[in-house]
C-alpha positions in Angstrom: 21.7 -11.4 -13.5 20.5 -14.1 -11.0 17.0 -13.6 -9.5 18.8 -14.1 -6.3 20.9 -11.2 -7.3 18.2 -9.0 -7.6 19.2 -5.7 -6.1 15.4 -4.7 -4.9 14.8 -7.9 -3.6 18.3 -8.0 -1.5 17.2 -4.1 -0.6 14.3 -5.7 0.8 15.8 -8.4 2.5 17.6 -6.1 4.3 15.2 -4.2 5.2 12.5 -7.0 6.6 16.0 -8.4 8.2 16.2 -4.5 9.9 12.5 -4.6 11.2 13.4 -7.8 13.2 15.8 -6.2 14.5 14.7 -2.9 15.2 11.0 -4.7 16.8 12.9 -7.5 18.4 11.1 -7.6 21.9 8.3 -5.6 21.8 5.1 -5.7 23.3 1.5 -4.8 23.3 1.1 -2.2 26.9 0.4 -5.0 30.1 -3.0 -2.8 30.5 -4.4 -3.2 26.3 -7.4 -4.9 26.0 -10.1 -5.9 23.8 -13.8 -7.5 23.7 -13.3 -11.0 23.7 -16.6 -11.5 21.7 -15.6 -9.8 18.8 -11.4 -9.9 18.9 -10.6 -12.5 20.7 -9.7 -14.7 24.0 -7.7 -13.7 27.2 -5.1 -16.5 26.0 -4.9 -14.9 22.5 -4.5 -11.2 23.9 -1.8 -12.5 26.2 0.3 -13.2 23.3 0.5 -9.9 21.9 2.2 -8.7 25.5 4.8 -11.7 25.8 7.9 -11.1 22.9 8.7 -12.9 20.4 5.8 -15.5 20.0 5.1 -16.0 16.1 1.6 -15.7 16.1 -0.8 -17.9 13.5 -2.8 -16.0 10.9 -5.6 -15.2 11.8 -4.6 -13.6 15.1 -1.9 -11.7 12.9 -4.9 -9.9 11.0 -7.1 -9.0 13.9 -4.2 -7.4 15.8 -2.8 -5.4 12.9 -6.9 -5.0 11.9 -8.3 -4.3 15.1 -9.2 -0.3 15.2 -10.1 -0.3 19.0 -6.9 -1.0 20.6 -5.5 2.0 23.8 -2.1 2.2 22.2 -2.2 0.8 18.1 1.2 1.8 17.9 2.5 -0.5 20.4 0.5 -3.5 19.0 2.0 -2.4 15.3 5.1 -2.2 16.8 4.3 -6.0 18.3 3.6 -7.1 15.3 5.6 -5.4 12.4 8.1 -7.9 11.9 5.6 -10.8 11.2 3.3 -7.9 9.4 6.2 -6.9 7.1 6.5 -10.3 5.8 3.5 -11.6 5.5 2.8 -8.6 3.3 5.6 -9.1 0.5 4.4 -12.7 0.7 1.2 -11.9 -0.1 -0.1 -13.9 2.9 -2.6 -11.3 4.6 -6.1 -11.1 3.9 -7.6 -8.0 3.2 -11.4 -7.6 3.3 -11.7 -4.0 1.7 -8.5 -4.1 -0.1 -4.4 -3.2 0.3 -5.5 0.3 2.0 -6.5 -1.7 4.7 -2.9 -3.0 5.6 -2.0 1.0 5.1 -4.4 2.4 7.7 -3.2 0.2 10.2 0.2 1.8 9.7 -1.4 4.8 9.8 -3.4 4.4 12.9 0.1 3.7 14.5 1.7 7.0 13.4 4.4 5.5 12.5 6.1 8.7 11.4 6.1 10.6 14.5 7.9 7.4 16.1 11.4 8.2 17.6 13.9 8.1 14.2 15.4 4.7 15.5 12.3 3.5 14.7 10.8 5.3 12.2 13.6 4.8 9.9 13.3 1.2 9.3 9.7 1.8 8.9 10.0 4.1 5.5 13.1 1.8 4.6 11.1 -0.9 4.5 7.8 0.6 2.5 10.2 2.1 -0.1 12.2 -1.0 -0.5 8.9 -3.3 -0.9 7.6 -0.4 -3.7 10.6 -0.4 -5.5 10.7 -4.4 -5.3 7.2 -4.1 -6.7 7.8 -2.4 -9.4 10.9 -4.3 -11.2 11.9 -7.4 -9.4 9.7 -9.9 -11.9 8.9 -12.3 -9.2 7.5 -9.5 -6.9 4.0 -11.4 -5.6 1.6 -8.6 -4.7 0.6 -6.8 -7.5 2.4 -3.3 -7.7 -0.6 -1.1 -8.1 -1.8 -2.7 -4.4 1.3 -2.2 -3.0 1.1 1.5 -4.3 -2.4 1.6 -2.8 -0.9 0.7 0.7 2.0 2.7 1.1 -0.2 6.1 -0.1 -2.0 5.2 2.8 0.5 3.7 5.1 2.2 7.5 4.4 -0.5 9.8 3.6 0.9 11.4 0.4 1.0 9.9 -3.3 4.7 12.1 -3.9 7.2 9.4 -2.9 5.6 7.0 -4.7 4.8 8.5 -8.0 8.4 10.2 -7.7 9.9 6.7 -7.5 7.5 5.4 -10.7 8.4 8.2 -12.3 12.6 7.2 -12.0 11.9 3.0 -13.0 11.6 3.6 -16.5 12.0 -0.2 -17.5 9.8 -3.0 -19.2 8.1 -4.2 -16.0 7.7 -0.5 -14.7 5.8 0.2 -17.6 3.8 -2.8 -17.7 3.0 -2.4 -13.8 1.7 1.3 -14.9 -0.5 -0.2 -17.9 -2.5 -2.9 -15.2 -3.0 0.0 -12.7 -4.1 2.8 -15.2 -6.7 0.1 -16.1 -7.4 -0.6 -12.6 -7.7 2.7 -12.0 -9.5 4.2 -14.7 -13.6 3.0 -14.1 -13.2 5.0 -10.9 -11.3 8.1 -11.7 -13.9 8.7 -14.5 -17.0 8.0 -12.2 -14.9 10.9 -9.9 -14.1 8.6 -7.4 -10.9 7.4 -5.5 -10.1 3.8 -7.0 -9.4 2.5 -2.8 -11.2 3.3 0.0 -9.9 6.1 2.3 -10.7 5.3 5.5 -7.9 7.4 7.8 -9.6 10.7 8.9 -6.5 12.4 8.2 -6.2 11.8 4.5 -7.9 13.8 2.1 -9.7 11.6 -0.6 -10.4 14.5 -3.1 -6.5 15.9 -3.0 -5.2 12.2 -3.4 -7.5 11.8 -6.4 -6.7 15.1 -7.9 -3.2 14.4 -7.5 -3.2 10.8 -8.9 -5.2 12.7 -11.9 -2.7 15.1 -13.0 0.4 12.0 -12.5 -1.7 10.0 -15.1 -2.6 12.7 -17.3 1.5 13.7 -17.1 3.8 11.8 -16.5 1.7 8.2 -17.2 0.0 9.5 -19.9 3.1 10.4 -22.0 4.3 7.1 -20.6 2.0 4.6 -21.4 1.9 6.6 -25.2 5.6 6.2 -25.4 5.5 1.7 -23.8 2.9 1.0 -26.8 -0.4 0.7 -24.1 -3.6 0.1 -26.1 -5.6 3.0 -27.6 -8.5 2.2 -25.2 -6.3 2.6 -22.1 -5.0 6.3 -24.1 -8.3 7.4 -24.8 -9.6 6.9 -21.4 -6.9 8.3 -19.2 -7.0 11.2 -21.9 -10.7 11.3 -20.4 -9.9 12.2 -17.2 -9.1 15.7 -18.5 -12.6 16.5 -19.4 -15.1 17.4 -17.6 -18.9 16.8 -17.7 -20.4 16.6 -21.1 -17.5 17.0 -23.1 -16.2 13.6 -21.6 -19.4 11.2 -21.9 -20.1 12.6 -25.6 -17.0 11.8 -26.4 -16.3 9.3 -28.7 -14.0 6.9 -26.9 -16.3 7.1 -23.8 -16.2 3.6 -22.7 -19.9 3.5 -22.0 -19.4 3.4 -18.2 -22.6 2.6 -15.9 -21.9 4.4 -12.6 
């Protein structure tokens, strides 16, 4: 098979392709504003209220970034098109990490958007995370993009379901690097990204992504041949206190 014939990446074409569509036109409200010491100029602000003017970079990431704005959801919606692809192209800058990207979508509330536009929304995060996780020329890391559509959605399920169906080579692979992402955190009992929605709840998405990895992964990365280290230490996760830092394959974590 071609790379061109990739069936996630042509998924995902289509579904960038349906943002465009669906977003074609929109506009920040004629009343938004913001302080134009810390976002931006008049002229800049002006941009997001006129339709279909690309916008450069940096004003890309303080519109979707911006937490301030009356209506976020209309400057998402402003934006979404540009936002989708800069995202698969690895293009934005994050300063705390992926999440960041997902609370924006979640400051928009996406999901309560009329179904004409929700739609292409979820399309388009469950066409990037299944890109992610087997096209071989995906560019941003599948553990990040895992990161931002947990928080672009609020729940892990989707996405673990869907790691738990793509079984293959880079699937596996993709699960090895985030396990040992992951792992420093989970045993200091912390979340491995920062939540910063107020909605979410850091402790049930940590105890959730704890059971996957002591499941599903665990079995998983036993079965793909991961390294005895990487075992030992998400078999850690199941012990508590004592009984995991006297262990012998403690990894002699500082926290």
């Amino acid at each position: 098979m071609h790379l061109a014939d990739h069936p996630a990446r042509r998924r995902l074409s289509a579904a960038l392709d349906n943002l465009a569509v669906t977003f074609h036109g929109m506009t920040a409200r004629p009343d938004e504003h913001n302080c134009e010491c810390h976002w931006g100029s008049p002229e800049e602000l002006s941009l997001l209220k006129t339709p279909n003017v690309e916008l450069e970079p940096d004003l890309l990431r303080r519109a979707w970034q911006a937490t301030d704005w009356t209506d976020h959801a209309a400057v998402l919606r402003r934006v979404l098109p540009q936002f989708a692809t800069a995202l698969v192209a690895g293009r934005t800058e994050h300063w705390f990490g992926p999440e960041d990207a997902g609370y924006s979508f979640a400051r928009g509330r996406w999901q309560q958007w009329p179904h004409h536009h929700a739609r292409p929304v979820r399309e388009f995060l469950h066409a990037w995370w299944a890109q992610s996780l087997t096209d071989p020329e995906a560019i941003v890391p599948a553990h990040q993009v895992f990161v931002m559509c947990a928080e672009a959605s609020g729940t892990l399920r989707p996405w673990l379901a869907e790691w738990e169906k793509q079984t293959g080579y880079l699937s596996d692979r993709h699960l090895a690097e985030a396990a040992a992402t992951w792992e420093y955190e989970l045993l200091g009992e912390s979340l491995p990204w920062r939540v910063g929605w107020y909605e979410h709840d850091e402790e049930e998405i940590r105890a959730e992504l704890v059971a996957w990895l002591l499941g599903h992964a665990a079995a998983r990365l036993r079965a793909s041949g991961a390294s005895a280290d990487l075992q030992h230490r998400i078999r850690l996760l199941g012990l508590t206190g004592e009984d995991r830092w006297t262990d012998p394959h403690w990894p002699s974590h500082r926290y």
